[in-house]
Backbone and ligand atoms as CSV (ligand in chain L), in Angstrom:
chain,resi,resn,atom,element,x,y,z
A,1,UNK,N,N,-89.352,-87.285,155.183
A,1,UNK,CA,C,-89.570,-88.462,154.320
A,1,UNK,C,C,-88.247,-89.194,154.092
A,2,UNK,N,N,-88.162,-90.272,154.323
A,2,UNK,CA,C,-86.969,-91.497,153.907
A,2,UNK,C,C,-86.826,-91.908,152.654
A,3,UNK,N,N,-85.561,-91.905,152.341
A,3,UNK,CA,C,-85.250,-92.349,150.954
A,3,UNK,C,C,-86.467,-93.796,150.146
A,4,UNK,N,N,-86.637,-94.525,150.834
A,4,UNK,CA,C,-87.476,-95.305,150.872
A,4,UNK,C,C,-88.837,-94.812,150.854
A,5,UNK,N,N,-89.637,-94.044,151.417
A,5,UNK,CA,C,-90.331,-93.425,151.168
A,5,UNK,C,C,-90.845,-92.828,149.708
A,6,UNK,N,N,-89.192,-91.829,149.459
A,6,UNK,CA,C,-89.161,-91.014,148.108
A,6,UNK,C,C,-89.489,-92.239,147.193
A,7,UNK,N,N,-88.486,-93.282,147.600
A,7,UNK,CA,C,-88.816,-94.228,146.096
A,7,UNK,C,C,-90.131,-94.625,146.229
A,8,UNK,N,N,-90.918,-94.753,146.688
A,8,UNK,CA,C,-91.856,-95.740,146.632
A,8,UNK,C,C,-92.989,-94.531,145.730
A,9,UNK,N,N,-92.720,-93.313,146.474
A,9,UNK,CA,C,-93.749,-92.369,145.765
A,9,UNK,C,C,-93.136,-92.469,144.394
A,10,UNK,N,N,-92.060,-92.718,143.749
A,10,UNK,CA,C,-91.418,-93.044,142.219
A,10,UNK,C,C,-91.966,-94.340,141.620
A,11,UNK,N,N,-92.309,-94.972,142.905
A,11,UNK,CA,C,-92.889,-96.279,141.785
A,11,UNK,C,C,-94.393,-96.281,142.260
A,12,UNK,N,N,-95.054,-95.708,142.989
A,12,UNK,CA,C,-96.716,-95.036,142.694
A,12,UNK,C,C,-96.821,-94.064,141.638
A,13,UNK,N,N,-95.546,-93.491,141.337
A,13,UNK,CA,C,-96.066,-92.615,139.785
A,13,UNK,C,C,-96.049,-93.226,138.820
A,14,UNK,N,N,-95.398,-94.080,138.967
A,14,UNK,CA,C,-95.126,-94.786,137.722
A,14,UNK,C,C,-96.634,-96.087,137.148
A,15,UNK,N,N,-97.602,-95.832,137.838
A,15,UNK,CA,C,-98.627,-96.354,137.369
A,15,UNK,C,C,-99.420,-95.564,136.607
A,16,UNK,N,N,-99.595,-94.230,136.396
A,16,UNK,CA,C,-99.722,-93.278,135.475
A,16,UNK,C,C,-98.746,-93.605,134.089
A,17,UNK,N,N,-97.818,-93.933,134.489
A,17,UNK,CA,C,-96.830,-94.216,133.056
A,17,UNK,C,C,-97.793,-94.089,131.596
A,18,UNK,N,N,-97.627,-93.135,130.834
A,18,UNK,CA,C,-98.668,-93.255,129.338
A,18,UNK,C,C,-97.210,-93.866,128.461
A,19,UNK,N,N,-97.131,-95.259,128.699
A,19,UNK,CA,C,-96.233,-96.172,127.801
A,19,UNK,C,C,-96.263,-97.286,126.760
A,20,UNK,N,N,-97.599,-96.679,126.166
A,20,UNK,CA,C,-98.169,-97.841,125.249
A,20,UNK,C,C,-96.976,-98.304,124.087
A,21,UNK,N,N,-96.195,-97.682,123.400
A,21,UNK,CA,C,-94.711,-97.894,122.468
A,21,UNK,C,C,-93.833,-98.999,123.354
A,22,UNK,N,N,-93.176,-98.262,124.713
A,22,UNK,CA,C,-92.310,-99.000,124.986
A,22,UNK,C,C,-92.007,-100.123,126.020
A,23,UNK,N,N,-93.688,-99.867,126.553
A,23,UNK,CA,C,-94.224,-100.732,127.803
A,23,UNK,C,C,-93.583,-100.446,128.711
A,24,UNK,N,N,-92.450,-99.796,129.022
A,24,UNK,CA,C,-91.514,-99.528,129.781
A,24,UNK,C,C,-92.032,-97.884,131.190
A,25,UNK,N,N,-92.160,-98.297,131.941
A,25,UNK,CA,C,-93.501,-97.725,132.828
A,25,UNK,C,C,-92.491,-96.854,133.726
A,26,UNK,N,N,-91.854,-95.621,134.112
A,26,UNK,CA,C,-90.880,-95.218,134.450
A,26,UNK,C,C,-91.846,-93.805,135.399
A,27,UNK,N,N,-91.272,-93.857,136.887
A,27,UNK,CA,C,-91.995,-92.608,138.071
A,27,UNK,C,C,-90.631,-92.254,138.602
A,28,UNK,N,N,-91.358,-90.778,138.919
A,28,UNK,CA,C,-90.066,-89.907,139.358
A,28,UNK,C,C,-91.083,-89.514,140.566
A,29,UNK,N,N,-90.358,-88.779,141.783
A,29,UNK,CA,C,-90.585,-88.420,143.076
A,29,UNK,C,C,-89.267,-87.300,143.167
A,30,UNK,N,N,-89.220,-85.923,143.094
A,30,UNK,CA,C,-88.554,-84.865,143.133
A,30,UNK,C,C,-88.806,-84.382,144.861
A,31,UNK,N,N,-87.865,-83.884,145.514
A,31,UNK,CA,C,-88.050,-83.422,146.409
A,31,UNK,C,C,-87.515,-81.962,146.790
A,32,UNK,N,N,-88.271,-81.015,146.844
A,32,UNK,CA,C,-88.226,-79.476,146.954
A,32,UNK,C,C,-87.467,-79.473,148.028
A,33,UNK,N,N,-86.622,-78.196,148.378
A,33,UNK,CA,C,-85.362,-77.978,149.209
A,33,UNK,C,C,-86.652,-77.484,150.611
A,34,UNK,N,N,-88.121,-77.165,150.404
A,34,UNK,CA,C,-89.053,-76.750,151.285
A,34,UNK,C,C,-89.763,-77.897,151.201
A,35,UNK,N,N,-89.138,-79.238,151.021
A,35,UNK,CA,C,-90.069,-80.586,151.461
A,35,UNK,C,C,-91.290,-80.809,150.602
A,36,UNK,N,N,-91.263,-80.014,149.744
A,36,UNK,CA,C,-92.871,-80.697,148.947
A,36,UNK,C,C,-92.436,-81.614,147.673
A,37,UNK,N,N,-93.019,-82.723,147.352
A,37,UNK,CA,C,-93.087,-83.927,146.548
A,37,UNK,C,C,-93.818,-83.347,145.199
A,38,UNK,N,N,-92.755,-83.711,144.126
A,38,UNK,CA,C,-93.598,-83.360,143.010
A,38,UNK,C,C,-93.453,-84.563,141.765
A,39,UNK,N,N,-94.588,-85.354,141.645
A,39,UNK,CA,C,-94.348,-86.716,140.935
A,39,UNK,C,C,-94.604,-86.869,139.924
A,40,UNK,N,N,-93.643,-87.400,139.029
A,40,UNK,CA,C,-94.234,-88.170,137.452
A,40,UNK,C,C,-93.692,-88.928,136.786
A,41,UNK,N,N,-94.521,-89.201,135.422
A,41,UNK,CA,C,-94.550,-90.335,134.972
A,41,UNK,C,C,-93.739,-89.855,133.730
A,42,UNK,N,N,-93.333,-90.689,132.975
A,42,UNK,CA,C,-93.082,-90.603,131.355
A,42,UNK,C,C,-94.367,-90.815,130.249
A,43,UNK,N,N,-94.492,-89.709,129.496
A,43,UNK,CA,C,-95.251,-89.834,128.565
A,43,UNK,C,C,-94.838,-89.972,127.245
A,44,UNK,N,N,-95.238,-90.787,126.618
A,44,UNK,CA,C,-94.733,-91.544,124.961
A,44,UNK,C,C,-95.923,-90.550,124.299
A,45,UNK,N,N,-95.176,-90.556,122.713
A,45,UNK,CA,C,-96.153,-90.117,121.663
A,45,UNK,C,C,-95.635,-91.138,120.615
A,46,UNK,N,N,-97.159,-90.969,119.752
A,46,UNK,CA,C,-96.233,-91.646,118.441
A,46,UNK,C,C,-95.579,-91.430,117.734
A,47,UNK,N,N,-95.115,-90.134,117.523
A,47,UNK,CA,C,-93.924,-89.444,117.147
A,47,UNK,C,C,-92.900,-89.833,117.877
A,48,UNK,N,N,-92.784,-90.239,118.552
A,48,UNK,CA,C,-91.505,-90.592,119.575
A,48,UNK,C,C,-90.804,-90.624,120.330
A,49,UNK,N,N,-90.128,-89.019,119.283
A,49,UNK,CA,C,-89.321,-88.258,119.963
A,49,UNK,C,C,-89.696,-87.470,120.739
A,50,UNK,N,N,-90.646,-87.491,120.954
A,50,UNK,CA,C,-91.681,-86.154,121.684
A,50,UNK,C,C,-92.041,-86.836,122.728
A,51,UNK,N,N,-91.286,-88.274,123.154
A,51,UNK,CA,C,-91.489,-88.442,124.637
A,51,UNK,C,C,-90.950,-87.611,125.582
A,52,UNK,N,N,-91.523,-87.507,127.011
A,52,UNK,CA,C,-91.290,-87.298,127.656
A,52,UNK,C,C,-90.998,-87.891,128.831
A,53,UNK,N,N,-89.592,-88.145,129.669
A,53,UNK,CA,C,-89.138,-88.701,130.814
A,53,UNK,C,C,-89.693,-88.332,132.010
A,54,UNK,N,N,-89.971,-89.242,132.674
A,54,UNK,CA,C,-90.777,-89.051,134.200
A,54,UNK,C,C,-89.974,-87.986,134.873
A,55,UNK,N,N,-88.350,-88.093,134.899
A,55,UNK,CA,C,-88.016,-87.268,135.488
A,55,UNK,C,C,-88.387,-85.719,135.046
A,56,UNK,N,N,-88.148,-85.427,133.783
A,56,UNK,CA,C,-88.844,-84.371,133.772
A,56,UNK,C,C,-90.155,-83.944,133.566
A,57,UNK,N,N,-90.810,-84.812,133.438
A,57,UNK,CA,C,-92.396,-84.474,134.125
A,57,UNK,C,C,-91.970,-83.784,135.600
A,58,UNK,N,N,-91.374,-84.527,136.122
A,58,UNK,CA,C,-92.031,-84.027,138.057
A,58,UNK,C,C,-91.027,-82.790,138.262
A,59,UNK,N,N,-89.814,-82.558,137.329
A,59,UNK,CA,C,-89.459,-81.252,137.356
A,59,UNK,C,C,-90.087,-80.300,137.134
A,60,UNK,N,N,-90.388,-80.142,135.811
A,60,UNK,CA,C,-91.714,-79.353,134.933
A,60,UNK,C,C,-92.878,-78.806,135.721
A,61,UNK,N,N,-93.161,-79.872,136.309
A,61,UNK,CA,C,-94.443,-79.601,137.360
A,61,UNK,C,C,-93.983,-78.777,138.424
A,62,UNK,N,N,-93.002,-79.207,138.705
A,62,UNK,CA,C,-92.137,-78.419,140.014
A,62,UNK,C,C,-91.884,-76.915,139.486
A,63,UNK,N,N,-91.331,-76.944,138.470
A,63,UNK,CA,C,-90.884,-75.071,138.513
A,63,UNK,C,C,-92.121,-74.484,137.708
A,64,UNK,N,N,-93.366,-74.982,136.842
A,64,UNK,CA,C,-93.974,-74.503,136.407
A,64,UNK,C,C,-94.732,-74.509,137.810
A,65,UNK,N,N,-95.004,-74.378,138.936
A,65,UNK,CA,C,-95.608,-74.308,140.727
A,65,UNK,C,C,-94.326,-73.232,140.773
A,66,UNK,N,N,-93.431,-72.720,140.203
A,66,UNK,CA,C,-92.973,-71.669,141.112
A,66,UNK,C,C,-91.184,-72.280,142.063
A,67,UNK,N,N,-91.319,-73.580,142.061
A,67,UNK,CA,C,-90.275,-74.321,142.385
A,67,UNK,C,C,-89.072,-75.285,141.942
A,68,UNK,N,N,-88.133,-74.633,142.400
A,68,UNK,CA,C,-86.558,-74.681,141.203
A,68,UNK,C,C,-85.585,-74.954,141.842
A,69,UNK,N,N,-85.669,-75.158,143.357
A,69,UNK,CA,C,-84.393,-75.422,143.644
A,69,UNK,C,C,-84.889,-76.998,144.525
A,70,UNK,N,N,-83.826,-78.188,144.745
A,70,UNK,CA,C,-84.579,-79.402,145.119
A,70,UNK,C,C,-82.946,-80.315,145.812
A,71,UNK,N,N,-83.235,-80.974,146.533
A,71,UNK,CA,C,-82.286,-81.530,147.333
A,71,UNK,C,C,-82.547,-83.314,147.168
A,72,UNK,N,N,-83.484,-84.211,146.638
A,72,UNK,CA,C,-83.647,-85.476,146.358
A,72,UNK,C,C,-84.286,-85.479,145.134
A,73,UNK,N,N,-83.814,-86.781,143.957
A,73,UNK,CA,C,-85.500,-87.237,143.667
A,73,UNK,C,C,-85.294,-89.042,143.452
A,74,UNK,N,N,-85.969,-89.117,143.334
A,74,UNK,CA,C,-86.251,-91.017,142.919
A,74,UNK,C,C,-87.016,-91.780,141.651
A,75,UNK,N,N,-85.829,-92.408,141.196
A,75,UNK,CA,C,-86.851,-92.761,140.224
A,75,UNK,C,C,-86.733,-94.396,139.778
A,76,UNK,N,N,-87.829,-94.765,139.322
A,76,UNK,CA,C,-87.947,-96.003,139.409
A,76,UNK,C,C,-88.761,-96.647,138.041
A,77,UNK,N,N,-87.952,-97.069,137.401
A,77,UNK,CA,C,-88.455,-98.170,135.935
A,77,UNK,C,C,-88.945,-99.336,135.966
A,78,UNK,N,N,-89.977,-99.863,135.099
A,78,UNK,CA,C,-89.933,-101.604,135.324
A,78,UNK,C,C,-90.709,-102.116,134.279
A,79,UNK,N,N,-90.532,-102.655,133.341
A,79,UNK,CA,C,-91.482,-103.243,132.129
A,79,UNK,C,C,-92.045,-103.915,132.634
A,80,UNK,N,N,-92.274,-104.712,133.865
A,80,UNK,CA,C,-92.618,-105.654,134.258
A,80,UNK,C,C,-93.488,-105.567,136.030
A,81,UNK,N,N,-93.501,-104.519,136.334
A,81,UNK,CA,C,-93.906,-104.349,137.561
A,81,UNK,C,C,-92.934,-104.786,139.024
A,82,UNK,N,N,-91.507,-104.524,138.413
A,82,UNK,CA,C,-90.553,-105.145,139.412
A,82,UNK,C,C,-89.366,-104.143,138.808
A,83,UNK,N,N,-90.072,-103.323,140.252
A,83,UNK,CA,C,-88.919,-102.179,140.006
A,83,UNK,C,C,-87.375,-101.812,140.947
A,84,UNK,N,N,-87.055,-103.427,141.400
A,84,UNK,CA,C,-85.765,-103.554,141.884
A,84,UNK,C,C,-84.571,-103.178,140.954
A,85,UNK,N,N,-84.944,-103.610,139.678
A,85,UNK,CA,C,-83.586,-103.307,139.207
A,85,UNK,C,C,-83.240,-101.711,138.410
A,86,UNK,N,N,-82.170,-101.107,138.878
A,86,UNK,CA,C,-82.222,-99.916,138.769
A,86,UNK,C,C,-82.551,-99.001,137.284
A,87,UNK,N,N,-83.168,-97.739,137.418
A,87,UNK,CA,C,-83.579,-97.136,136.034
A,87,UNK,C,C,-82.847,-95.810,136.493
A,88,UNK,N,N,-81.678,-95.884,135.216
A,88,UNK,CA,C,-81.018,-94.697,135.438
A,88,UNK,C,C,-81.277,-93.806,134.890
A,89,UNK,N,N,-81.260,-92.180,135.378
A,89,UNK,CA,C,-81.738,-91.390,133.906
A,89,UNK,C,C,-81.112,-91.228,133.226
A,90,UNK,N,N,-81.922,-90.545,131.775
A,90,UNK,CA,C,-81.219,-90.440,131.198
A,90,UNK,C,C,-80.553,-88.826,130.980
A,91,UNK,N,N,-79.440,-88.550,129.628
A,91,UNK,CA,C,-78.722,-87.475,129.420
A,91,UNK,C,C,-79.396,-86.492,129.191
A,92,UNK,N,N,-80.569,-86.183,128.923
A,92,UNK,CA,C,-81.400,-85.529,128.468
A,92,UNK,C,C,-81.799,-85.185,130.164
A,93,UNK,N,N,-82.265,-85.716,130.733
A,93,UNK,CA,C,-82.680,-85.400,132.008
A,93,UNK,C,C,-81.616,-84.733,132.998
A,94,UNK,N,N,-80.423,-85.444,132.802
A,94,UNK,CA,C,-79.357,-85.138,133.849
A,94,UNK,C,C,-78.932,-83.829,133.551
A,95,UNK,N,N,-79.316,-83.600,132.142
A,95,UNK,CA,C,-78.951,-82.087,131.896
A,95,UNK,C,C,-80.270,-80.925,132.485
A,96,UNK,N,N,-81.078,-81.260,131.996
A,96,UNK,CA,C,-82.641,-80.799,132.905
A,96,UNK,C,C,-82.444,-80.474,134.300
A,97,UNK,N,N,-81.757,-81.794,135.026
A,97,UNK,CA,C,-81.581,-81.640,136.703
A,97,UNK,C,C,-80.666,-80.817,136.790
A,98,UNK,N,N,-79.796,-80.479,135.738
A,98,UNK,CA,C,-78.546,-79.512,136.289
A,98,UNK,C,C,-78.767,-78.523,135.873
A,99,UNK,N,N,-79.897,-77.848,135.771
A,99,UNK,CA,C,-80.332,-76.620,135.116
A,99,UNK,C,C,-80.644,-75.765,136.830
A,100,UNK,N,N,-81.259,-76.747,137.239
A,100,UNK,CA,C,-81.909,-77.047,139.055
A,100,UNK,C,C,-81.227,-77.066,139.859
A,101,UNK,N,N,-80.306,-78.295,139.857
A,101,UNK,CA,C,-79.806,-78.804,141.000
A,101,UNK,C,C,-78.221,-78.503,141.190
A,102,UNK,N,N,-77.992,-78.665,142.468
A,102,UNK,CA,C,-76.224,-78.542,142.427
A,102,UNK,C,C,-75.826,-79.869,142.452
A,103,UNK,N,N,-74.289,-80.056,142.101
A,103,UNK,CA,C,-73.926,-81.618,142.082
A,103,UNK,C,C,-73.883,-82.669,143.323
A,104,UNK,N,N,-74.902,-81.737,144.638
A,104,UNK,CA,C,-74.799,-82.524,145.359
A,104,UNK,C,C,-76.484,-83.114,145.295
A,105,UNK,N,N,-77.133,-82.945,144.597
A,105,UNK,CA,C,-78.497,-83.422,144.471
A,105,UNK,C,C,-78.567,-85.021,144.158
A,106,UNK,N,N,-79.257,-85.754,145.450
A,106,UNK,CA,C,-79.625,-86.712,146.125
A,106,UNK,C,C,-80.403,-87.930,144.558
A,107,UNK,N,N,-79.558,-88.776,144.283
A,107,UNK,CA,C,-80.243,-89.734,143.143
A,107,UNK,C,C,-80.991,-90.800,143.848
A,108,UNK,N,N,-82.426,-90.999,144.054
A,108,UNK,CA,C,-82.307,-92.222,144.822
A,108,UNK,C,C,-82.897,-93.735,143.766
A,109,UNK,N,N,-82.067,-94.636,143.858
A,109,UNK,CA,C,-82.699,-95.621,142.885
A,109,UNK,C,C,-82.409,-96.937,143.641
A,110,UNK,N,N,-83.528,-97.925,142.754
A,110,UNK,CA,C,-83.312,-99.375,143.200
A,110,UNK,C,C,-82.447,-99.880,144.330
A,111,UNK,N,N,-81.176,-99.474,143.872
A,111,UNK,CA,C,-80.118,-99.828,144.702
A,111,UNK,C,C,-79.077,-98.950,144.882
A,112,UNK,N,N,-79.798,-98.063,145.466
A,112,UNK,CA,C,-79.116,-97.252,146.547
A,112,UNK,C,C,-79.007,-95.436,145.682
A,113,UNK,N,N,-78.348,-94.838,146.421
A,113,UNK,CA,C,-78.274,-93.372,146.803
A,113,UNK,C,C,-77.012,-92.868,145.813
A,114,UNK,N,N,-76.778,-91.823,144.791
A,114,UNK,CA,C,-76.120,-91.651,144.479
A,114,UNK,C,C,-76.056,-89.768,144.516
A,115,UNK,N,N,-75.391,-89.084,143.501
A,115,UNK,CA,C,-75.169,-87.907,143.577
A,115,UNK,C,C,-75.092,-87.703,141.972
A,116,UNK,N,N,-75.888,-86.161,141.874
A,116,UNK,CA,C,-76.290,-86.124,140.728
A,116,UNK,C,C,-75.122,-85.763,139.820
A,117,UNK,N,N,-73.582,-85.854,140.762
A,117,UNK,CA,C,-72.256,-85.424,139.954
A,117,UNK,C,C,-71.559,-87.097,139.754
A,118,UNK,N,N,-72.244,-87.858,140.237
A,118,UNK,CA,C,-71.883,-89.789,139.608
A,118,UNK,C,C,-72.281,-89.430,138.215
A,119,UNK,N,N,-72.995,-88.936,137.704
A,119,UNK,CA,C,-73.399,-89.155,136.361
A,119,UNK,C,C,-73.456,-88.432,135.437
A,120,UNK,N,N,-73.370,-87.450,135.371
A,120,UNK,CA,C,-72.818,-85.795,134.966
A,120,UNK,C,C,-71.772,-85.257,135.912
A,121,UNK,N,N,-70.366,-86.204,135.824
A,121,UNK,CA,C,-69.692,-85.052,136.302
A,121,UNK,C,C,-69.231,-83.368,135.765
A,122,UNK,N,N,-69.157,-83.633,134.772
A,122,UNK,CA,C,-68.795,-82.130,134.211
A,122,UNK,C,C,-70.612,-81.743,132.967
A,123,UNK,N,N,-70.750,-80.280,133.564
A,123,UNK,CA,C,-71.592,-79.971,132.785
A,123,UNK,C,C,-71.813,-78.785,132.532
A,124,UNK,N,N,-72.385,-78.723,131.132
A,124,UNK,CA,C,-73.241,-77.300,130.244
A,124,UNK,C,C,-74.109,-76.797,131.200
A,125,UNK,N,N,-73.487,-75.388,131.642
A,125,UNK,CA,C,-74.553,-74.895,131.951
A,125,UNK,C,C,-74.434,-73.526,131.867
A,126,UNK,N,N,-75.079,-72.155,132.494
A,126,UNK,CA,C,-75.214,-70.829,132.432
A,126,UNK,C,C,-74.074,-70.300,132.181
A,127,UNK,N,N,-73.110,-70.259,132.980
A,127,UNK,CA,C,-71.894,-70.346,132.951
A,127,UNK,C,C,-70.925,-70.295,131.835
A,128,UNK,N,N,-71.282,-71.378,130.829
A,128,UNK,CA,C,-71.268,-71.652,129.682
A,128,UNK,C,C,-71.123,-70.518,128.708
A,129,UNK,N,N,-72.141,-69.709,129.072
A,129,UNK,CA,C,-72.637,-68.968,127.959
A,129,UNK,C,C,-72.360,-67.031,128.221
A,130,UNK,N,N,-71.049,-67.310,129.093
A,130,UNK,CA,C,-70.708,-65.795,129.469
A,130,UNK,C,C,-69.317,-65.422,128.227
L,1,THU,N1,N,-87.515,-93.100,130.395
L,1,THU,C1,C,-87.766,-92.285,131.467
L,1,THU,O1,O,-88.909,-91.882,131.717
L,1,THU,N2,N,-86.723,-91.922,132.247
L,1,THU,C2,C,-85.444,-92.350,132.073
L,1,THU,O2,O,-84.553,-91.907,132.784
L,1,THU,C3,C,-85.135,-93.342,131.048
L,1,THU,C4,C,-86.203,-93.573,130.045
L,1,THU,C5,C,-88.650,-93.511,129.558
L,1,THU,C6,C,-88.690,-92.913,128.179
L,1,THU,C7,C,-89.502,-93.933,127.425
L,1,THU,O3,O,-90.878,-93.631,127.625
L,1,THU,C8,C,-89.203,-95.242,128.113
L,1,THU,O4,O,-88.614,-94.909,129.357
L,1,THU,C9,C,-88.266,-96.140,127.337
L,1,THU,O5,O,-87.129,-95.469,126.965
């Protein structure tokens, strides 16, 4: 599957989006280090804080299947159904992905390809806690 590909399955999840609060309609496309696609959306509550980010929806889904280690994912935002301009994740997530991923894990967005150590270079993790 092509980066292009990944995104597009990020912005087919993102029509699931449950974003009635922020209208803001956000799909993730995770890609398993054994090639399988695991996709989602962000879910809002009215509590709030108890949203949940697309990206970690399609993680969640991924290791609650048994699968934890992942080499791409894609994700794609758009209040508007125009999901060119880029949706970065957020800190909450980037910490999620680094629970997973190594810092060479594949960001793919709007405009272009990054690495999941552009945005978390230094981070909390297991390590941490010896
Ligand atoms: N959101 C995501 O799903 N992923 C991100 O990386 C950024 C933000 C969602 C959360 C909320 O439902 C909406 O976008 C507006 O913040």
């Amino acid at each position: 599957m092509t980066d292009k590909e990944l995104f597009g399955a990020a912005v087919k999840a993102a029509a699931y989006s449950y974003s009635p609060y922020s209208h803001f309609r956000v799909g993730a496309a995770i890609m398993a280090t054994d090639g399988r696609i695991f996709t989602g959306c962000n879910i809002e509550n009215a509590s709030y804080s108890l949203t949940n980010c697309a990206e970690r929806t399609a993680v969640f889904k991924a290791v609650s299947e048994g699968v934890i280690k992942f080499k791409a994912i894609a994700i794609a935002g758009s209040s508007d159904n125009d999901f060119t301009k880029p949706c970065t994740p957020c800190g909450a997530c980037l910490q999620v992905l680094s629970e997973f991923c190594g810092d060479d894990l594949v960001v793919i967005l709007s405009n272009g390809w990054f690495k999941l150590s552009d945005f978390l270079p230094v981070r909390f993790g297991s390590e941490s806690l010896k």
